[in-house]
C-alpha positions as a printed Julia matrix, in Angstrom:
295×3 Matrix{Float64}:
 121.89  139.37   97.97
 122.94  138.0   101.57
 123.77  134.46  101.63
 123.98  132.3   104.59
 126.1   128.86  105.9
 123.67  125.76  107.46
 125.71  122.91  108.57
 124.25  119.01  108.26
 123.38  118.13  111.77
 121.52  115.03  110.92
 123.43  112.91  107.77
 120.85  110.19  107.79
 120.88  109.79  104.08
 116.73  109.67  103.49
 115.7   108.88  100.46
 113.04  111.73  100.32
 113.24  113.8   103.02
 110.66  116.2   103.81
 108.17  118.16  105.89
 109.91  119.23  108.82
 108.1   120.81  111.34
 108.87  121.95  115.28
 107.35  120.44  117.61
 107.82  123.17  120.91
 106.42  120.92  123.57
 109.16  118.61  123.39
 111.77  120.79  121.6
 111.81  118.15  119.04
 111.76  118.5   114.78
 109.37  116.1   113.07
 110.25  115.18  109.65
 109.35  112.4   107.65
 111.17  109.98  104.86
 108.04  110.21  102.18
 109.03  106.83  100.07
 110.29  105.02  103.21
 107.02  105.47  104.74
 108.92  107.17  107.83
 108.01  109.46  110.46
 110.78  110.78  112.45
 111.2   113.04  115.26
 114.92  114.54  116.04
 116.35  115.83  119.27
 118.83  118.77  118.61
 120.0   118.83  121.99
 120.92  114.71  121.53
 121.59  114.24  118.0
 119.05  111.12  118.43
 116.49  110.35  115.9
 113.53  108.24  116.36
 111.47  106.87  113.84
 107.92  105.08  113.05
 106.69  103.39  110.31
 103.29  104.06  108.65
 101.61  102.02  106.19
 102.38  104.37  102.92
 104.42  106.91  101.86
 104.02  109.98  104.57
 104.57  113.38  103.55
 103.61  115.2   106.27
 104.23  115.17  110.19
 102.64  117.58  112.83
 101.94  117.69  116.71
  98.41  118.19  118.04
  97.53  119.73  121.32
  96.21  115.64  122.27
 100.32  114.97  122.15
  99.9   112.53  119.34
 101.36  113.19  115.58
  98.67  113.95  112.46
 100.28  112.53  109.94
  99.41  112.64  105.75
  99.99  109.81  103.64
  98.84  107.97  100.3
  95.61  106.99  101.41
  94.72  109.47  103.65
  95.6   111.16  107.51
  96.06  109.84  110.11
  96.96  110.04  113.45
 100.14  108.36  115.26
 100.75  107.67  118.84
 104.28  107.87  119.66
 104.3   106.25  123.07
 102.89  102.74  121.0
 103.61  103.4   117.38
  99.89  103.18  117.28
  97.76  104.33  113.97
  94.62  105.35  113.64
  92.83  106.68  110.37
  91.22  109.37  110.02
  90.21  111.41  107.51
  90.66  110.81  103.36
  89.02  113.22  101.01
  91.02  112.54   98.14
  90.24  108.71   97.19
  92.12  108.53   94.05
  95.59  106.95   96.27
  96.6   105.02   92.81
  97.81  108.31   91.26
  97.63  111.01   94.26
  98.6   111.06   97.95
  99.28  113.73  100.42
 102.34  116.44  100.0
 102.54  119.3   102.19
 100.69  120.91  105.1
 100.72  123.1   108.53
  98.32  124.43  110.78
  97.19  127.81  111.06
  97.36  129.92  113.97
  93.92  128.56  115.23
  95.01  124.69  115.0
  93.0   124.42  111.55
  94.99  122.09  109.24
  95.44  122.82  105.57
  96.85  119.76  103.88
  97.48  119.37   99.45
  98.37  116.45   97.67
 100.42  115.73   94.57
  99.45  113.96   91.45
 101.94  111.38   91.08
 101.87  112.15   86.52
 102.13  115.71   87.7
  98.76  115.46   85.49
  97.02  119.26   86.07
  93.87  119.54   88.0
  94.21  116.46   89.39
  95.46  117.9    93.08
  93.62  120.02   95.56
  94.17  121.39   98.9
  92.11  120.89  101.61
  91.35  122.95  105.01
  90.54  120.39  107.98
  88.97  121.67  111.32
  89.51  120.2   114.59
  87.1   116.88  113.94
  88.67  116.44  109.67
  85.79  117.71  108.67
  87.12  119.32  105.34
  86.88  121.53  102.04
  88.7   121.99   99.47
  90.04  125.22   99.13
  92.72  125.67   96.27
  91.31  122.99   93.89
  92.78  121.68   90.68
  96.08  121.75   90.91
  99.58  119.61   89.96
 101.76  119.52   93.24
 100.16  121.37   96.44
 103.31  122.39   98.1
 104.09  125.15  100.58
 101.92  127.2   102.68
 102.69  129.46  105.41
 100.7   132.89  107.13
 102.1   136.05  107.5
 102.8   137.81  110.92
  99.65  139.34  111.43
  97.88  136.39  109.67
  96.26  138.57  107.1
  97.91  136.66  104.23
  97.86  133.01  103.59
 101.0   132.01  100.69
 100.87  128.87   98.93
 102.99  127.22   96.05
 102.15  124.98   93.4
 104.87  124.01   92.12
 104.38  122.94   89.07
 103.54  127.09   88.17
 106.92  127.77   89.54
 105.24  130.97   91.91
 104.27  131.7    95.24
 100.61  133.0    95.43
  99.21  135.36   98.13
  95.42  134.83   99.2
  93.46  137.16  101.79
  93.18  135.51  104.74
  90.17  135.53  107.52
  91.44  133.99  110.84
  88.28  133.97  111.97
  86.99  131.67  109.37
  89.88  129.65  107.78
  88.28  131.07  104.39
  90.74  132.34  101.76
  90.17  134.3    98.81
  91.94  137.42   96.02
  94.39  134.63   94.9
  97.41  137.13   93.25
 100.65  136.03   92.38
 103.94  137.56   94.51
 107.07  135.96   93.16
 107.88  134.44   90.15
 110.51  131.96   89.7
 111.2   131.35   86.07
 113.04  128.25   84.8
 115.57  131.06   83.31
 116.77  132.05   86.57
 118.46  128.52   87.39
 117.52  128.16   91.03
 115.37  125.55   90.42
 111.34  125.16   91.79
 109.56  126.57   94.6
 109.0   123.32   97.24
 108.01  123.83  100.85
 107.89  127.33  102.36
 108.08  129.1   105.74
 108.22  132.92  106.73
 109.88  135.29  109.19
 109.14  137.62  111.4
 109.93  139.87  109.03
 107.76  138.5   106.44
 109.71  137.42  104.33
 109.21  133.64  102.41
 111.77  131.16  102.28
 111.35  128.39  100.33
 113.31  124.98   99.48
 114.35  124.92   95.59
 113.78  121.81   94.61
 117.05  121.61   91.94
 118.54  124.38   92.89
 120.76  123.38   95.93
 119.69  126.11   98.49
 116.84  127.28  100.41
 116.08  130.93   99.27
 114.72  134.3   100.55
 111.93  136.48   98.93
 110.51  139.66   99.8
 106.63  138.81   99.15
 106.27  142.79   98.58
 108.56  143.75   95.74
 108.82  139.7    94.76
 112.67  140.25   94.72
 114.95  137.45   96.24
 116.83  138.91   99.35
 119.27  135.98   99.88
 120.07  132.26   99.96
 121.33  129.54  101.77
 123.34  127.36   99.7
 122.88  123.87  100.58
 125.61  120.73   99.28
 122.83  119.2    97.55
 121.15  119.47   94.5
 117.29  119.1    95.93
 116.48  120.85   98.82
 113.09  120.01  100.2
 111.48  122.08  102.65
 112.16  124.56  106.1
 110.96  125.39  109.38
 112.0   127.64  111.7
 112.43  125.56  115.05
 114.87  125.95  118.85
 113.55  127.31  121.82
 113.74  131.54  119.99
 112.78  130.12  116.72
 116.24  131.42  115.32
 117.37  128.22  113.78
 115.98  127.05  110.13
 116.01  123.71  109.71
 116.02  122.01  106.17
 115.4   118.67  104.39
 116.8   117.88  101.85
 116.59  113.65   99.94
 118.57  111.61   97.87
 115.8   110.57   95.08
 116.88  111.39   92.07
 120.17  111.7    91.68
 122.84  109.43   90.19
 125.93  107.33   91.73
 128.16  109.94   90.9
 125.82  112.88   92.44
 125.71  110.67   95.55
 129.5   110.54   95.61
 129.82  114.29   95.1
 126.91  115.0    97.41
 127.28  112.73  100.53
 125.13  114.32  102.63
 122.06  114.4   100.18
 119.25  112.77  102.28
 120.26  115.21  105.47
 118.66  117.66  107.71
 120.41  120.67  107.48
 120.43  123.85  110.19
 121.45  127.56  109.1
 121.01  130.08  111.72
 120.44  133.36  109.76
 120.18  135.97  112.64
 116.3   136.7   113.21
 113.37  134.84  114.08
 110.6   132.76  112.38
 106.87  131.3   112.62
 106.36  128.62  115.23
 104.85  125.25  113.9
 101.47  125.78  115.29
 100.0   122.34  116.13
  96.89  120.45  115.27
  93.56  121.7   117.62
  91.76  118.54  117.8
């Protein structure tokens, strides 16, 4: 198994840092701070980060081709202007925001946007996924699940993988890029509580197509061959949650990882000061762009 080095190039100690994504116009990473209601956008080239607030924990943060930021929260999407911190709702299938909000998402090579949420009691069935077109007009398309997590398309978009976490596998669906439809749900890697690397969280994929995914309690961000469901390699991470990755930079060679501090203890914080970072590991090949929002 090949194991990699990523360096903390952000140590901005969020307290749930999550769903980075690469914004190519700009060159910039989106991210967001769910529980601080934060989305964040960081310049590699200037180490600055700027941030906005929305009105409830955000989970999700993604360019459009308009230049504004679609955004997933508690009580819906929505979309943010970053020029005047302006917020405008728009879309909110799942109405049950007491004990569900939005968790991961990305667009698919067409600009459609498939968004999940979470159920806050990890209760199952009571989380769904949803695919969005261009206007929000949605439908649910994984439904009934505990903790819609991450998503990604292979290289010759064919293949659409998605986690729930709460099963502790990655799932492979048939994919029609013609139609956003998905279907032949199959699992391709299992990750069993007995091999101590923690649960699947958010997920990318190489040009190679291979998955890496953040493991939530398992202090790295591993590799999986989709194929055989074997795990290739890992980056190991100084932190016992690791969140989620995208591939980002101007060859999409660098993988950038969140990582929070939620959950851990005085004395985890002390051995772990960089919990709450973003994180960059440059593992010699290339990844999926962040394709943005259509509408």
């Amino acid at each position: 198994m090949q194991t990699y080095e990523a360096q903390c190039v952000l140590d901005i100690q969020a307290t749930l840092g999550e769903g980075p994504s690469w914004d190519a116009t700009t060159g910039k990473l989106l991210w967001v701070d769910i529980e601080n209601s934060l989305v964040n956008r960081f310049d590699p080239e200037s180490g600055k980060n700027e941030a906005w607030t929305v009105e409830k924990e955000c989970s999700f943060a993604i360019a459009s081709s308009q230049g504004d930021i679609v955004v997933g929260t508690r009580e819906g999407i929505v979309r943010l202007n970053p020029q005047t911190g302006e917020i405008a709702k728009v879309a909110n299938p799942d109405t049950n925001s007491a004990t569900t909000r939005f968790n991961d998402a990305k667009c698919d090579p067409r600009g459609r946007l498939f968004a999940g949420t979470i159920s806050d009691t990890r209760t199952p069935g009571d989380a769904n996924c949803y695919r969005f077109d261009s206007q929000f007009n949605y439908e649910t398309v994984v439904p009934g699940v505990v903790n819609s997590n991450g998503l990604c398309w292979s290289p010759d978009h064919k293949l659409f993988y998605y986690i729930d976490t709460a099963t502790r596998k990655i799932d492979a669906f048939d994919y029609d890029i013609e139609t956003g439809h998905i279907s032949n749900r199959r699992m391709v890697v299992d990750i069993p509580e007995s091999l101590g690397i923690g649960k699947p969280d958010g997920m990318t994929i190489d040009a190679e197509g291979m998955l890496w995914t953040g493991m939530w309690g398992g202090a790295a961000v591993c590799r999986w061959d989709p194929r055989s469901g074997e795990l290739l390699g890992k980056i190991e991470i100084p932190c016992p949650n690791v969140t989620s990755c995208c591939f980002g930079g101007e060859n999409l060679d660098q993988l950038y990882i969140a990582t929070p501090r939620k959950g851990l203890s005085d004395e985890q914080l002390k051995q772990f000061p960089q919990a709450g970072g973003i994180f960059r590991c440059q593992p010699g090949l290339n990844g999926a762009a962040t394709f943005p929002f259509a509408g």
